[in-house]
C-alpha positions in Angstrom: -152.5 -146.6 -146.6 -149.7 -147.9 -144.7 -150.4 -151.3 -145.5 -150.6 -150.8 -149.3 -147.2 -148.9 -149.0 -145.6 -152.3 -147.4 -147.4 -154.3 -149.4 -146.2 -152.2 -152.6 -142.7 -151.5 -151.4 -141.4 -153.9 -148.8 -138.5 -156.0 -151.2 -138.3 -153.7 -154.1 -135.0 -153.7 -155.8 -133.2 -149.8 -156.0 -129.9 -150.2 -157.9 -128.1 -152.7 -155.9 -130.2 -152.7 -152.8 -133.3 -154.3 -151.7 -135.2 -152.3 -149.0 -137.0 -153.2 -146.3 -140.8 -151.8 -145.2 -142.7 -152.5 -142.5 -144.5 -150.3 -138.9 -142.0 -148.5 -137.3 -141.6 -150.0 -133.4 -142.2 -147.2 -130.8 -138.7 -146.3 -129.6 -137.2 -147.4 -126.5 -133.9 -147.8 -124.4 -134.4 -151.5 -125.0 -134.3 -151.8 -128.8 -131.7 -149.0 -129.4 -128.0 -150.3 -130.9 -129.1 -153.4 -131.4 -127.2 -153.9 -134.7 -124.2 -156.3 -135.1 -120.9 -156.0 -137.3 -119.7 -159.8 -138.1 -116.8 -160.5 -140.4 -114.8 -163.3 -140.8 -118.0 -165.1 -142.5 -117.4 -168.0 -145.3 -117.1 -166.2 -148.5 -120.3 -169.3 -149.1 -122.5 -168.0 -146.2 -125.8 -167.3 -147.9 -128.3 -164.6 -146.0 -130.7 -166.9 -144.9 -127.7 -169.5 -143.6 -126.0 -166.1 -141.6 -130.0 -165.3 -140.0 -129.6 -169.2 -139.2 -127.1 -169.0 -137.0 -127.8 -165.9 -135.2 -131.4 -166.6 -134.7 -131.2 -168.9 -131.6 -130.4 -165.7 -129.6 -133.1 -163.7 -130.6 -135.8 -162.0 -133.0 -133.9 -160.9 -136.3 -135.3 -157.2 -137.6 -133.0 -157.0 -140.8 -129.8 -159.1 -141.8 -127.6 -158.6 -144.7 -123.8 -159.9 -146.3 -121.9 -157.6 -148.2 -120.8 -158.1 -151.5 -118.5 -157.3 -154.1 -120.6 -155.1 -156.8 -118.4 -156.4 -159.5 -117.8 -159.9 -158.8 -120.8 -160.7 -156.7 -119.1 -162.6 -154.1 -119.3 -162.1 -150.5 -117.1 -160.0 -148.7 -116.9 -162.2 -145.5 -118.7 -159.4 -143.6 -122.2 -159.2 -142.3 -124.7 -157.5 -140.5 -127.7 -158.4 -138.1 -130.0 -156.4 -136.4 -132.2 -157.7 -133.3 -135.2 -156.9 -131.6 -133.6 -155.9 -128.5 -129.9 -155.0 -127.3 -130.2 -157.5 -125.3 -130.5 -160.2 -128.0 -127.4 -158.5 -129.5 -125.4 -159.1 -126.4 -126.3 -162.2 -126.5 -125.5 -163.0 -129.5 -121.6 -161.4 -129.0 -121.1 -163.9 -125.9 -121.9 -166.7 -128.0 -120.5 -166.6 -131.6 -117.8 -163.6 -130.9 -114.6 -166.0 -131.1 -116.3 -168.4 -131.9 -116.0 -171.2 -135.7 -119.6 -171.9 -137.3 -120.1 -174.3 -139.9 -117.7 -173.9 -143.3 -115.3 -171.6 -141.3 -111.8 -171.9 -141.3 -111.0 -168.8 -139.1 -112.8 -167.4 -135.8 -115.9 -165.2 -136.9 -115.8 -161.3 -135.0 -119.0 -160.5 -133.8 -119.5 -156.6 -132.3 -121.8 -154.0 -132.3 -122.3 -151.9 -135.3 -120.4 -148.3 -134.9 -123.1 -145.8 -135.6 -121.4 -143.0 -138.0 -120.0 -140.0 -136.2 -122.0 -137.2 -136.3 -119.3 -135.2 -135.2 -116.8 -136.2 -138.1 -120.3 -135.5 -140.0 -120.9 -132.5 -139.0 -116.6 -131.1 -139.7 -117.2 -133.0 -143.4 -120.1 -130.6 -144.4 -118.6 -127.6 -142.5 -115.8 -128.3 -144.9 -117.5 -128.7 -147.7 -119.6 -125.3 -147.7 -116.0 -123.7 -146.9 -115.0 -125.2 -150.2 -113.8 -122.4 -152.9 -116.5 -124.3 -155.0 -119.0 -122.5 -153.3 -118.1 -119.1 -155.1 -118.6 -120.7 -158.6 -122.3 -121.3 -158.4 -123.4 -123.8 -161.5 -122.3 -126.8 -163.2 -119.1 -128.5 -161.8 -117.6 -128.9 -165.4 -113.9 -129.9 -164.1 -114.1 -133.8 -163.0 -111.8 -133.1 -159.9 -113.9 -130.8 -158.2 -116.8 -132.8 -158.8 -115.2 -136.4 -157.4 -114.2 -133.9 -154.7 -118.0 -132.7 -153.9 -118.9 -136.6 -154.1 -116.5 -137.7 -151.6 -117.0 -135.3 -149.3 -120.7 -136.3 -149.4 -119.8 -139.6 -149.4 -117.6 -139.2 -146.5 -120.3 -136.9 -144.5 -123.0 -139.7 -145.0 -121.9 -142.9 -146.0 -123.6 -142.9 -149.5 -122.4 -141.8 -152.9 -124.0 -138.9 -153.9 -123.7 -137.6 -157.7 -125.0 -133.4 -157.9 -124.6 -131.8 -161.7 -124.1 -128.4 -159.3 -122.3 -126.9 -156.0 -124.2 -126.5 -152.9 -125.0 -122.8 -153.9 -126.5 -124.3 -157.2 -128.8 -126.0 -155.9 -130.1 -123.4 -153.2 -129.8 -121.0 -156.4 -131.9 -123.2 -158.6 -135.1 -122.3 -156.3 -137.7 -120.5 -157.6 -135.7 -119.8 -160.8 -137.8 -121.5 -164.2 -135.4 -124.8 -164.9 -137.5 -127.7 -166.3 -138.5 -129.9 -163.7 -136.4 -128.6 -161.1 -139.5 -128.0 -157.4 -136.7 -126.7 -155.2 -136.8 -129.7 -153.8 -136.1 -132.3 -156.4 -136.7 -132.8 -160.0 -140.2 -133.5 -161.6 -140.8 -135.9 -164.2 -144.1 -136.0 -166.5 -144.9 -140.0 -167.6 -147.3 -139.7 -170.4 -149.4 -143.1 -172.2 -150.0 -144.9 -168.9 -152.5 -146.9 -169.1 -156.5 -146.1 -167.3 -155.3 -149.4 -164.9 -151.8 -147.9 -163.9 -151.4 -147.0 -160.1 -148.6 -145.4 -158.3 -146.9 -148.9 -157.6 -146.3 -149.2 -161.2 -144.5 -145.7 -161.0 -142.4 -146.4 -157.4 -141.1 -149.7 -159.9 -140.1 -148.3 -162.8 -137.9 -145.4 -161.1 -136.8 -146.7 -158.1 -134.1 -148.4 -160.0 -132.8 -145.4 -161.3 -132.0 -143.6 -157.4 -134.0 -142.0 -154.4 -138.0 -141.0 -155.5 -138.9 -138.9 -153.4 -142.9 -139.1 -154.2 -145.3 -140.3 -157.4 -148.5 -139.4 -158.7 -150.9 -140.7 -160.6 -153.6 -138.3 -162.4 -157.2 -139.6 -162.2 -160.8 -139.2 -163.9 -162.3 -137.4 -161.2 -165.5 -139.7 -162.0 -164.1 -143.0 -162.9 -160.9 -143.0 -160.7 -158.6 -144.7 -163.4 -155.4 -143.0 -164.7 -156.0 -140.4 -167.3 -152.9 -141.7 -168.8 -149.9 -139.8 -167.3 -148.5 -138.9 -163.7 -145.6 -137.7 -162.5 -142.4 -138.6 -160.1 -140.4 -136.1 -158.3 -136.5 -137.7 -157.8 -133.8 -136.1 -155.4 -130.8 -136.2 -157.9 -130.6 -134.5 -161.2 -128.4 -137.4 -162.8 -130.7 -140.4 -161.7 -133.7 -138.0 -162.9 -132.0 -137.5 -166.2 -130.8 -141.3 -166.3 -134.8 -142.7 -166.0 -135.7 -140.3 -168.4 -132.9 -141.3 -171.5 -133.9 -145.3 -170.3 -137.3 -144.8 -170.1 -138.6 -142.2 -172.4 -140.0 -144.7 -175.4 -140.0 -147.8 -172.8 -142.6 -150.3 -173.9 -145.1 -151.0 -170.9 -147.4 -153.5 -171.5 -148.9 -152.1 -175.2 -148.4 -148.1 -174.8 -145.3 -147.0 -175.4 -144.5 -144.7 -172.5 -143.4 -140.7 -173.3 -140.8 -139.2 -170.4 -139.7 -136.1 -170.3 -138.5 -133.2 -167.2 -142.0 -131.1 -166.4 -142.3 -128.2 -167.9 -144.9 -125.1 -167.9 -146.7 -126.5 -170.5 -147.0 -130.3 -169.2 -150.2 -131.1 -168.9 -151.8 -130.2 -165.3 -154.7 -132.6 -163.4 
C-alpha cells in the first residue's frame, strides 16, 4: 500500500506546488535540522543546477528555488535539505561566502529557521480571543475575514481561506450541512468509469487544495468502480471551487456529475 501511495503521489502537482513522497527515515539526532536557507542565487539558477552545486557535500532529501507566482521568475532564494546535519554543515563551510557559476554577488548559505512555535502558539491564542469568535457563521465583512486569514497565515506559514470563525466550524459538527463530516467536507463524484481508481480521484482534486482522503465504491464481486466515489477536502472554498470546475468535467467519455454529499447520495 505504501508503495502504490509513492508510486501514485510522489510529483503530483497541488496548485503551485509539487510534493514529494517517499518512506519516512527513522528519526535521529543525526538527520534533525538539516535544511539550508540560500539566497543570493542567479535569478537563472534552475533546480537541478542549485542540487548541482550542493551535492558534492552530501545526499540531497528535497531542494527547491522560490519563485514569483506571477512572473515566474526566481526569487534568488533557495532551499536544500540533506541527509544528515552534518552534510549541511558542510555545505555552509564551503559555499557560505562563497561566488558559484553565473553569480555576480556572494551566495548566503545558513540553516533554515524552523517557525516559532512560541510566536505560534501567541497567534492562535489571539485569534480565539478575537471578538469574531462571538459571531458564529459566515464572515460576511471582507476585513474580518483577511484578518482570520492572516492570522492563520501568520500562525502557520500557509494561507488559509475558512467561509466561517473558529466557533463555526466547531458549531458545524453534528449539525445536517451538506457535505460538511466535522472534519472536512464530502464530495459525491458520480459517472466514473468501472476502470477508475483512487489515483484518478487524488488527481483531479489535488489541484483544487488539501484532500484529506478518497474513495472509490466497488462491485463487491467484480472489484471495478460502480461508477461514483467520494473525496473528503479540509477547506470549504477549495471543496466548493472543485465542485463549480468539475461538476460536468469531461473524463475520458462520461461526463462526470459533482456535487456536496448529501442524505440522499447514494451509499456503497
Amino acid at each position: 500500500d505504501a508503495e502504490k501511495a509513492i508510486n501514485t503521489l510522489n510529483g503530483l502537482r497541488l496548485q503551485t506546488k509539487t510534493i514529494k513522497v517517499s518512506y519516512a527515515r527513522p528519526s535521529s539526532a543525526s538527520i534533525r535540522d538539516a535544511n539550508l536557507y540560500v539566497s543570493g542565487l542567479p535569478k537563472t539558477m534552475t533546480q537541478k543546477e542549485l542540487e548541482q552545486l550542493f551535492s558534492q557535500y552530501g545526499r540531497i532529501i528535497t531542494s527547491r528555488i522560490l519563485v514569483d507566482q506571477v512572473t515566474g521568475v526566481s526569487r534568488g532564494v533557495g532551499f536544500i535539505r540533506f541527509d544528515k546535519r552534518i552534510e549541511a554543515e558542510e555545505a555552509i563551510k564551503g559555499l557560505n561566502g562563497q561566488k558559484p557559476s553565473g553569480a555576480t554577488e556572494p551566495i548566503t548559505v545558513k540553516f533554515a529557521n524552523n517557525p516559532s512555535q512560541k510566536t505560534s502558539q501567541a497567534l492562535l491564542s489571539q485569534l480565539y480571543q478575537s471578538p469574531n469568535r462571538r459571531y458564529p457563521g459566515p464572515l460576511h465583512h471582507q476585513a474580518q475575514r483577511f484578518r482570520l486569514d492572516n492570522l492563520l497565515n501568520m500562525a502557520y506559514g500557509v494561507k488559509r481561506f475558512s467561509p466561517i470563525t473558529i466557533d463555526g466550524m466547531t458549531s458545524l459538527v453534528g449539525m445536517n450541512i451538506p457535505g460538511h463530516t466535522g472534519t472536512g467536507w464530502c464530495i459525491f463524484v458520480y459517472n466514473l468509469s468501472p476502470d477508475s481508481d483512487e489515483s484518478v480521484l487524488w488527481q483531479l482534486f489535488g489541484p483544487f487544495g488539501a484532500v484529506n482522503n478518497v474513495k472509490v465504491i466497488r462491485d463487491f464481486n467484480t472489484n471495478k468502480c460502480k461508477g461514483f466515489g467520494f473525496v473528503t477536502m479540509t477547506n470549504y472554498d477549495e471543496a466548493a471551487m472543485a465542485i463549480a470546475s468539475l461538476n460536468g468535467y469531461r473524463l475520458g467519455d462520461r461526463v462526470l456529475q459533482v456535487s456536496f454529499k448529501t442524505n440522499k447520495t447514494h451509499k456503497s
